[in-house]
Every structure is written in C-alpha cells, then in structure tokens.
Backbone as CSV, one residue per row, in Angstrom:
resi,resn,N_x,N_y,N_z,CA_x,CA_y,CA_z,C_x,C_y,C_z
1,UNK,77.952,96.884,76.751,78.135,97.554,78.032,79.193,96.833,78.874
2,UNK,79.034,95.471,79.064,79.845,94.943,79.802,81.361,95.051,79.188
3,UNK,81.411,94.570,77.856,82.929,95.023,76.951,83.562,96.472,77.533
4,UNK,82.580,97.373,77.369,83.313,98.641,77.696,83.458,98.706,79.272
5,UNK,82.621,98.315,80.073,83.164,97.957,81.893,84.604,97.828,81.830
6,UNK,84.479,96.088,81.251,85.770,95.567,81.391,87.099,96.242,80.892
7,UNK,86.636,96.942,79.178,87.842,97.715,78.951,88.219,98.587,80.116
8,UNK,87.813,99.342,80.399,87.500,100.224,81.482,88.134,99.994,82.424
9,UNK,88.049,99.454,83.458,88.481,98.532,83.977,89.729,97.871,83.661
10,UNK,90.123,97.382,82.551,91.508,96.823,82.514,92.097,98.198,82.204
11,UNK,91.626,99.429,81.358,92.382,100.921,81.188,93.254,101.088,82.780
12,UNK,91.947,100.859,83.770,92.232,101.576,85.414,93.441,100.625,85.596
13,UNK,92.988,99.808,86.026,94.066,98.370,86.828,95.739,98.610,86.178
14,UNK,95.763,99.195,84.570,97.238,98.723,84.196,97.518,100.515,84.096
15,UNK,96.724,101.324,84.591,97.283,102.616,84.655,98.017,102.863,86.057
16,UNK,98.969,104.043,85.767,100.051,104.589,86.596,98.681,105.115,87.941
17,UNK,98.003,105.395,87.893,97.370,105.836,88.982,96.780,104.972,89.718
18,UNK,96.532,103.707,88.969,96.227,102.429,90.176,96.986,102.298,90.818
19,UNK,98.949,102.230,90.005,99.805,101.821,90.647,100.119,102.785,91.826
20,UNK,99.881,103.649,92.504,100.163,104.607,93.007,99.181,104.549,94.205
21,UNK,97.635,104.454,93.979,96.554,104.061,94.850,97.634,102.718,95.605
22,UNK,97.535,102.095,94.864,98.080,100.663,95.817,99.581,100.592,96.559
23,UNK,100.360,101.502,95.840,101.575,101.771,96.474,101.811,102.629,97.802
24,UNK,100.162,103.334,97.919,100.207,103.976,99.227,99.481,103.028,100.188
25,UNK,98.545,102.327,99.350,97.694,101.586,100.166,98.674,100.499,101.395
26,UNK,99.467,99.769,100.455,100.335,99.226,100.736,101.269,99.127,101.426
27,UNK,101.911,100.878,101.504,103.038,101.490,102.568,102.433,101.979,103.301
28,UNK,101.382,102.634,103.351,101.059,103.587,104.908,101.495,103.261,105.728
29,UNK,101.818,101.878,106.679,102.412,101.775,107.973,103.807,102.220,107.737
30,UNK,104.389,102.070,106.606,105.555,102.376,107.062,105.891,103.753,106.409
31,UNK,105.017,104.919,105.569,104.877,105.847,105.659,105.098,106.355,106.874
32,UNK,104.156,106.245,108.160,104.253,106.816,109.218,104.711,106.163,110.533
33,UNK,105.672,104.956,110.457,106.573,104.787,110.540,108.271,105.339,110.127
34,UNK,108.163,105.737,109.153,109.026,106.987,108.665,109.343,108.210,109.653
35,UNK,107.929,108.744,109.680,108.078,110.136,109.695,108.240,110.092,110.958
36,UNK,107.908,109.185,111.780,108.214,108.875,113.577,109.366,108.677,113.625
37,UNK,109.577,107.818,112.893,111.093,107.900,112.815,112.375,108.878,112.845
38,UNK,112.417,109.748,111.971,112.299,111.032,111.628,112.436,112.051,112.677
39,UNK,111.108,112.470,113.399,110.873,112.796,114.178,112.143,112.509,115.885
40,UNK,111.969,111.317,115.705,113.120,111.098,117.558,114.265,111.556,117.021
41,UNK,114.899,110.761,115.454,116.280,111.343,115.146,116.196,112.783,115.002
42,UNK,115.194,113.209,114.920,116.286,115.081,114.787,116.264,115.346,116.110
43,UNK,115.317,114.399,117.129,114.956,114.906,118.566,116.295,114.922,119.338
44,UNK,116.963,113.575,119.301,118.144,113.167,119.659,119.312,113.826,119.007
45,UNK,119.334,114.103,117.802,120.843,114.602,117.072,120.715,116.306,117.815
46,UNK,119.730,116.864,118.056,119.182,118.364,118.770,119.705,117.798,120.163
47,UNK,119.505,117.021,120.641,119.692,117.067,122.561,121.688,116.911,122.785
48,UNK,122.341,115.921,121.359,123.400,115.351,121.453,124.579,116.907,121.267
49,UNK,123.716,117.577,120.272,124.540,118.877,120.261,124.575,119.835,121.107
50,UNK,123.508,120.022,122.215,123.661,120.805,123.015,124.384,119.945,124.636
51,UNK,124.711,118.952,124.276,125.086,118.348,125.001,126.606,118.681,124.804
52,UNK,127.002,118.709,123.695,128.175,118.834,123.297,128.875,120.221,123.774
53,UNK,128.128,121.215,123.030,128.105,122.758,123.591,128.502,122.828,124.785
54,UNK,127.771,122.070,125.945,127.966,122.408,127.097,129.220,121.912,127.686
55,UNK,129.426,120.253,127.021,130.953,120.197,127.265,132.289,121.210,127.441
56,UNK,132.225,121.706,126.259,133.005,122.615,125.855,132.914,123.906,126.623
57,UNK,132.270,124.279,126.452,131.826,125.400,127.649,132.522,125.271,129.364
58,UNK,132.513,124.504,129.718,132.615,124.085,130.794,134.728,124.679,130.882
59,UNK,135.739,124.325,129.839,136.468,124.752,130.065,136.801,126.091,130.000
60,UNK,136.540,127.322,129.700,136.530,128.653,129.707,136.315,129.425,130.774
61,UNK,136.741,130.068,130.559,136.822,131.458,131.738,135.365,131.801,132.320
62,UNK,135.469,132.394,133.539,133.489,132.402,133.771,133.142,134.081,132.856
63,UNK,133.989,134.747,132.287,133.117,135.825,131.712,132.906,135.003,130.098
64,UNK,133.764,134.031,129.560,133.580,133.883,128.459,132.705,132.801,129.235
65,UNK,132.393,131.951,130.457,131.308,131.074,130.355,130.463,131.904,130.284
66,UNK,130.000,133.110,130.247,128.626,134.151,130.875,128.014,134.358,129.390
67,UNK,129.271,134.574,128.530,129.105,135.047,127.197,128.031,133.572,126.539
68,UNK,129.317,132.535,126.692,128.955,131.638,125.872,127.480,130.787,126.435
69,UNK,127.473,131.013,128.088,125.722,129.933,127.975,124.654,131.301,127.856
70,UNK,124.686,132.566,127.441,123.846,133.549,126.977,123.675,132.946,125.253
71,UNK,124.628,132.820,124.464,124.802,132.329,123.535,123.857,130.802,123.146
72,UNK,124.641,129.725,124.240,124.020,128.224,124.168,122.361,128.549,124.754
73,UNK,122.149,129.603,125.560,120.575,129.804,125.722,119.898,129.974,124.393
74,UNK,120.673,131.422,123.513,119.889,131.827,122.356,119.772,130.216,121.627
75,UNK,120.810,129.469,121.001,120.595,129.025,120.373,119.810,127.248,120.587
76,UNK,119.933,127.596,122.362,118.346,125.882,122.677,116.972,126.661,122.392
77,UNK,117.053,127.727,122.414,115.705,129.115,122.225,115.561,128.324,120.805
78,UNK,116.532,128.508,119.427,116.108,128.566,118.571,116.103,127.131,118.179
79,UNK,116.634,126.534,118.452,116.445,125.327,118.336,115.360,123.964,119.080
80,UNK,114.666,125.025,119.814,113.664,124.769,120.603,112.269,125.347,119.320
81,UNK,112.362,126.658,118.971,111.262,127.462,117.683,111.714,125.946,116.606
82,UNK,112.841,125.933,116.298,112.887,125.088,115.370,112.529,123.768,115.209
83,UNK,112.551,123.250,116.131,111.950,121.753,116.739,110.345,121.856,116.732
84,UNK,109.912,122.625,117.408,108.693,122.801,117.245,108.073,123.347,115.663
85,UNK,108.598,123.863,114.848,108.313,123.914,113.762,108.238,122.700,112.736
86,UNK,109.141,122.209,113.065,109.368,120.785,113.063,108.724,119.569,113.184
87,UNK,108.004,119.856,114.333,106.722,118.971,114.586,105.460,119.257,114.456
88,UNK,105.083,120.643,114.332,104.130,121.315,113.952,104.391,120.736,112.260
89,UNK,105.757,120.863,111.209,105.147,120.032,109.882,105.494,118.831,110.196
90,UNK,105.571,118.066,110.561,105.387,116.328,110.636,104.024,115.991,110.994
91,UNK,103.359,116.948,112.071,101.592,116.641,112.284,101.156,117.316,111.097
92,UNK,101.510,118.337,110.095,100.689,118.280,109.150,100.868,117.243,108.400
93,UNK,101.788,116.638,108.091,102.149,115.928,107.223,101.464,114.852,107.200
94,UNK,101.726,114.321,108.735,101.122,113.135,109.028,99.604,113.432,108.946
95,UNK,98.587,114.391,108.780,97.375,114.748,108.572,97.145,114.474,107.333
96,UNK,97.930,114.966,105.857,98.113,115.057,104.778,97.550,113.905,104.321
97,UNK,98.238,112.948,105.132,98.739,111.700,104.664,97.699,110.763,104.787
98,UNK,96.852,111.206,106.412,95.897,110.302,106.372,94.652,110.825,105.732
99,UNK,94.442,112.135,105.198,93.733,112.655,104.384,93.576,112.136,103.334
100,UNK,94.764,111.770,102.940,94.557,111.249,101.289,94.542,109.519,101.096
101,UNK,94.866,109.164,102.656,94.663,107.691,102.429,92.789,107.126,102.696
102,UNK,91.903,108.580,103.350,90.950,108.488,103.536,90.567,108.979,101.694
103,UNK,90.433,109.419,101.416,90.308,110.100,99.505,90.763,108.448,98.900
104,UNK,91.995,107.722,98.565,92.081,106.899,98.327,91.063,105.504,98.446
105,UNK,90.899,105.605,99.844,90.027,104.756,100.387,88.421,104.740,99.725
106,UNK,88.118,106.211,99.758,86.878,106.566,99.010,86.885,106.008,97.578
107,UNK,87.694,106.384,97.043,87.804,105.920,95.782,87.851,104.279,95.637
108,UNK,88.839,103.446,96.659,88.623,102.016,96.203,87.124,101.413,96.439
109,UNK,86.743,102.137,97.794,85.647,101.902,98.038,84.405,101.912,97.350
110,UNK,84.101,103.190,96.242,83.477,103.614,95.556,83.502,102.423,94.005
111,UNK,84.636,102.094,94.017,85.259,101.275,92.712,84.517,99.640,92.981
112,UNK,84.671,99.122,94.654,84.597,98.062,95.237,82.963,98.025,95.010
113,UNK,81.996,99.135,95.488,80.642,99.441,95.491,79.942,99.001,94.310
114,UNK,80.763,99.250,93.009,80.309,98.868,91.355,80.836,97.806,91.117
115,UNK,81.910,97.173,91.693,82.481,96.366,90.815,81.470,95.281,91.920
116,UNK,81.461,94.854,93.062,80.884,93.908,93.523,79.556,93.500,93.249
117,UNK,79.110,92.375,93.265,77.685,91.918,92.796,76.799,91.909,94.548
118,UNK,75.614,92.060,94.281,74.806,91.948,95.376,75.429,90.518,96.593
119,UNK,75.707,89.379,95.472,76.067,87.854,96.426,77.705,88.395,97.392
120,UNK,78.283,89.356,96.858,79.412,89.354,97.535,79.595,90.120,98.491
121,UNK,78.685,91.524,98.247,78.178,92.181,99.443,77.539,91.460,100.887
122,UNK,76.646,90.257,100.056,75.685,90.295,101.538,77.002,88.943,101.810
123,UNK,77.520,88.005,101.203,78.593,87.662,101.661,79.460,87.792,102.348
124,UNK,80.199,89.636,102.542,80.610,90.234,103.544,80.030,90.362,104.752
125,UNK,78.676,90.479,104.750,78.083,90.983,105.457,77.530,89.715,106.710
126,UNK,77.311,88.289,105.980,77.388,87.470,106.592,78.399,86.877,107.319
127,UNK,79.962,87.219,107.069,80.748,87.022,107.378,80.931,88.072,108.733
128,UNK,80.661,88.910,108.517,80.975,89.870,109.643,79.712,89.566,110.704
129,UNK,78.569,89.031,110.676,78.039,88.561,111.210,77.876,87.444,111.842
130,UNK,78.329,86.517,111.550,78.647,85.213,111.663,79.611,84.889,112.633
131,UNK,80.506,86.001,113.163,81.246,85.111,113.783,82.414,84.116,113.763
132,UNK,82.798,82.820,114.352,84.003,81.851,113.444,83.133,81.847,112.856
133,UNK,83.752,81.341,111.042,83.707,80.422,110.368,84.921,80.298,109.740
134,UNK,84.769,79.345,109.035,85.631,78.325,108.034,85.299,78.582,106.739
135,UNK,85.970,78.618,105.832,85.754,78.377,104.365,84.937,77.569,103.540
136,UNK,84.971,76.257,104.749,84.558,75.143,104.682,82.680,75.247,104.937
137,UNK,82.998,76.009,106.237,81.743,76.632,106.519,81.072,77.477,105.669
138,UNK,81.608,78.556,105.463,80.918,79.154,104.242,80.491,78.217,103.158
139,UNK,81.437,77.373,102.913,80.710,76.824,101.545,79.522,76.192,101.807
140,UNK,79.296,75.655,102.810,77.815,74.664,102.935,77.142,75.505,103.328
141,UNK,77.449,76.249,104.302,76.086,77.391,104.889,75.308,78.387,104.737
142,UNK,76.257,79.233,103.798,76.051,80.505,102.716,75.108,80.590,101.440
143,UNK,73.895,80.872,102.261,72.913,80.677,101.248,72.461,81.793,100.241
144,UNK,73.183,81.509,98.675,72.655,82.173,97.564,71.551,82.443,97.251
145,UNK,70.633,83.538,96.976,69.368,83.425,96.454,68.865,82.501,95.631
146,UNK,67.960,82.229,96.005,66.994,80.924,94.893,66.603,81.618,93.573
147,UNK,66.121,82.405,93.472,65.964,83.280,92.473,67.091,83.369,91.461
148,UNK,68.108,83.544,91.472,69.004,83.588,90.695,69.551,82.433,89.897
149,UNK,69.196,81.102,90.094,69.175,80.070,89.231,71.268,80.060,89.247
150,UNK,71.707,79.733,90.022,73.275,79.661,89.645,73.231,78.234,89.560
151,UNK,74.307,77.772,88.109,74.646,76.561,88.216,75.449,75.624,89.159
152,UNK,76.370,76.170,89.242,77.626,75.801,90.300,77.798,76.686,91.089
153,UNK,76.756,76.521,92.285,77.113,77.288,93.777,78.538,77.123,94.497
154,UNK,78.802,76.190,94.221,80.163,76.108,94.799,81.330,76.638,94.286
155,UNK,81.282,76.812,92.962,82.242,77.377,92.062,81.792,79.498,92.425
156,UNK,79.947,79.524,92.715,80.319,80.910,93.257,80.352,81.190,94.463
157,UNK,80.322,80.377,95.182,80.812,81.055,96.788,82.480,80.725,96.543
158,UNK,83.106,80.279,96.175,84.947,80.275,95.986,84.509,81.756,95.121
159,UNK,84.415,82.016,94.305,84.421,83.513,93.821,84.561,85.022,94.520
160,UNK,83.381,84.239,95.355,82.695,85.501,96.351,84.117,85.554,97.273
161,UNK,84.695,84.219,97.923,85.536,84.116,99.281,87.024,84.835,97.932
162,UNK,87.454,84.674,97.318,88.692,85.370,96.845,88.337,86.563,96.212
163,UNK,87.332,87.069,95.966,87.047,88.456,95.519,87.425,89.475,97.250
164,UNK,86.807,88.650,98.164,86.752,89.701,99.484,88.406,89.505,99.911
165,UNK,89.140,88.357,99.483,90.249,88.121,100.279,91.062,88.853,99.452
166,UNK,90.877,89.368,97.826,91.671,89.755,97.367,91.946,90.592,97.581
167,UNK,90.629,91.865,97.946,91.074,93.299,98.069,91.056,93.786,100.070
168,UNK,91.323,92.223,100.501,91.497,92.389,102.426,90.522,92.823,102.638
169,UNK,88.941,92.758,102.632,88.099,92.814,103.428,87.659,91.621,104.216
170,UNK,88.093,90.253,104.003,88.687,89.109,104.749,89.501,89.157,105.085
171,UNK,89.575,87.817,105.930,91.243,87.580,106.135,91.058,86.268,106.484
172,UNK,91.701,85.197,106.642,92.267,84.110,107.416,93.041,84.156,108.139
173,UNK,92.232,83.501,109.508,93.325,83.321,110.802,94.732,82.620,110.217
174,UNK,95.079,81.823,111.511,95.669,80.667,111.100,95.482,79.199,112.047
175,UNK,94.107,79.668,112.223,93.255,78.444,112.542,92.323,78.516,111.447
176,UNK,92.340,78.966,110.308,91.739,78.762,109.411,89.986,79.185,109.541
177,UNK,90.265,80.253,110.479,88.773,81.205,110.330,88.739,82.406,109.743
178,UNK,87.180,82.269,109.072,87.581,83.730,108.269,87.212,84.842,109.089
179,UNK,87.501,85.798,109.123,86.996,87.036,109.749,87.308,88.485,108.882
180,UNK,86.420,89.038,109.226,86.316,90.153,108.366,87.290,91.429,109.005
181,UNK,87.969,92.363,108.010,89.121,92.917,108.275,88.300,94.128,108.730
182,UNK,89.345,94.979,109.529,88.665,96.747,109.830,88.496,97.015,108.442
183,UNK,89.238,97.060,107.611,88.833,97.202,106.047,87.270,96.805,105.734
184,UNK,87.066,95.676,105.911,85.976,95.449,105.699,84.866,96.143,106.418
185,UNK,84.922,95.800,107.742,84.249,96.860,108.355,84.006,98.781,107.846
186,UNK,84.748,99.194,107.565,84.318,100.386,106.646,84.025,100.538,105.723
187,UNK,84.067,99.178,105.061,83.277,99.160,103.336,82.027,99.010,103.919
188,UNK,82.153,97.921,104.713,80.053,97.500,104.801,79.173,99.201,105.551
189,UNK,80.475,99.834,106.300,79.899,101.166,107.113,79.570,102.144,105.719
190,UNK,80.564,102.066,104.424,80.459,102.794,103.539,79.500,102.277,102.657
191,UNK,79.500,101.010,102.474,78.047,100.802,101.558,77.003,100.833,102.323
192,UNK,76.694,101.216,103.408,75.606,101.479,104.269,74.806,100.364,104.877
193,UNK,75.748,99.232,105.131,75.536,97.758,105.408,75.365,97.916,107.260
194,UNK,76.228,98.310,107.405,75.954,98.510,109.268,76.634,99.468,109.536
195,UNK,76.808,99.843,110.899,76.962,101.117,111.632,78.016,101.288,112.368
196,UNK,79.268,101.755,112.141,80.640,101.811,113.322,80.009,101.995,114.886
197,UNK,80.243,101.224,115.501,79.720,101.216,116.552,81.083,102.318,117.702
C-alpha cells in the first residue's frame, strides 16, 4: 500500500499537471497584477486619443467643427460601450481566475489532508495557537503523543517544522518566529481544525 502511495505520488509531483497547479500557485499576484495592469493602459491609450481628436479639431471651420465633435461624440460613445466591455471581461476574468485558484487550492488542500500525519496537523494547529514561537521553541515544547513510541523526537518535530514550511502554511519572521500563514489558516478552516473568524 504504501509502495503504491508513494508511486502515486511521485506519478503526481513529476506530472505536467502538478507543474501547472504550482505555476499558478506561484504567479497569482502577478496574474492579477497583469490584468490591472492592462486595464489603466487601455484606460490611458483611450483618454490620450481622444485627447488627440480634439486637438485637431480645434483647427477647422465651425460647420466642419459641428460635423466633426458629432463624430468625436459617436466615437467617446463607442469607445466608452467598448471600455466598459472591456472591464466587464477583465472582472470576469479576474473571477475566472480566482475561481480556479480556489479549485486548485481544494485540490492541494485535499492532497495536504492525506498526505499529512495526525503530528503535523495538530502541529499546525499548535502553532497557530501559540502565538510567538521559535523553532527552538517548538522543539522543546511541542508535545508528541506518548502513545506513539517515536524514537527521535527531535528528528520528528524538524520533519513536522519543514513539511508545514514547505508547502507555506508556516513561515518565518525575521526575528526568527514562526507564525502560521493565511494559507495555513484555510487549511486548518478546511480540515475543520478552527473557524475563519
């Protein structure tokens, strides 16, 4: 059973669809950073041309000015429908986006739920409870079940602390406290550990 986990498991990790989970995981800020982006430049290159229009305008006759700002009206009209179409798909987009980074999320989450052992869960969970601590702290204070007979506690609380740091449901300050990430916070809300307040 465990052989086939692990195959399993190494199948996921070196497939194109992990790489892809993590490549969004990874960019989202600057996914939607993008599309904001995006967004002011067509806002601005739209204000710079009718800016321009009107320049021009300005030297002509007043029946060809009558003609031409009937004209520069139609086309801030349509370029006004068009702008707004515009942003009407960038908010879908940007919906899309956090749709599927919530689906993604489910899924690591769901993956994180099996793959973690009971010690690393309530590990999180002490951590998010706890307040400062230290690494240092964790190691002396973090009490493993007695029941479980582990040889080298110390060798598994370092386990437990780079399993959570690996996939950012920790973090380290840089005063060297650990604290638990919003990430984390929605795993423990998703494994049904505590409650978004």
């Amino acid at each position: 059973m465990k052989i086939e986990y692990f195959n399993l498991l190494k199948q996921f990790i070196f497939s194109w669809q992990f790489l892809v989970v993590v490549f969004i995981i990874v960019t989202k800020k600057g996914w939607i950073e993008l599309i904001k982006g995006l967004r002011v430049k067509y806002k601005k290159q739209n204000l710079d041309v009718s800016a321009n229009q009107e320049q021009d305008e300005n030297n002509l006759s007043s029946e060809e000015e009558v003609q031409n700002t009937q004209k520069v009206l139609e086309n801030l009209r349509e370029k006004e429908g068009e702008i707004e179409k515009k942003n009407r798909d960038i908010e879908e987009q940007k919906s899309l986006i956090t749709e599927l980074f919530g689906i993604v999320e489910f899924y690591e989450f769901s993956f994180l739920n099996y793959y973690f052992v009971y010690n690393t869960k309530m590990a999180l969970f002490w951590i998010s409870t706890s307040g400062n601590t230290t690494r240092e702290l964790f190691l002396k204070a973090y009490p493993l079940p007695p029941e479980l007979k582990i040889e080298n506690e110390e060798l598994e609380k370092e386990s437990i602390l780079n399993a959570l740091l690996t996939y950012r449901l920790i973090e380290m300050t840089d005063t060297n406290q650990l604290c638990i990430t919003e990430k984390g916070k929605r795993y423990l809300t998703f494994s049904n550990m505590i409650k978004l307040k």
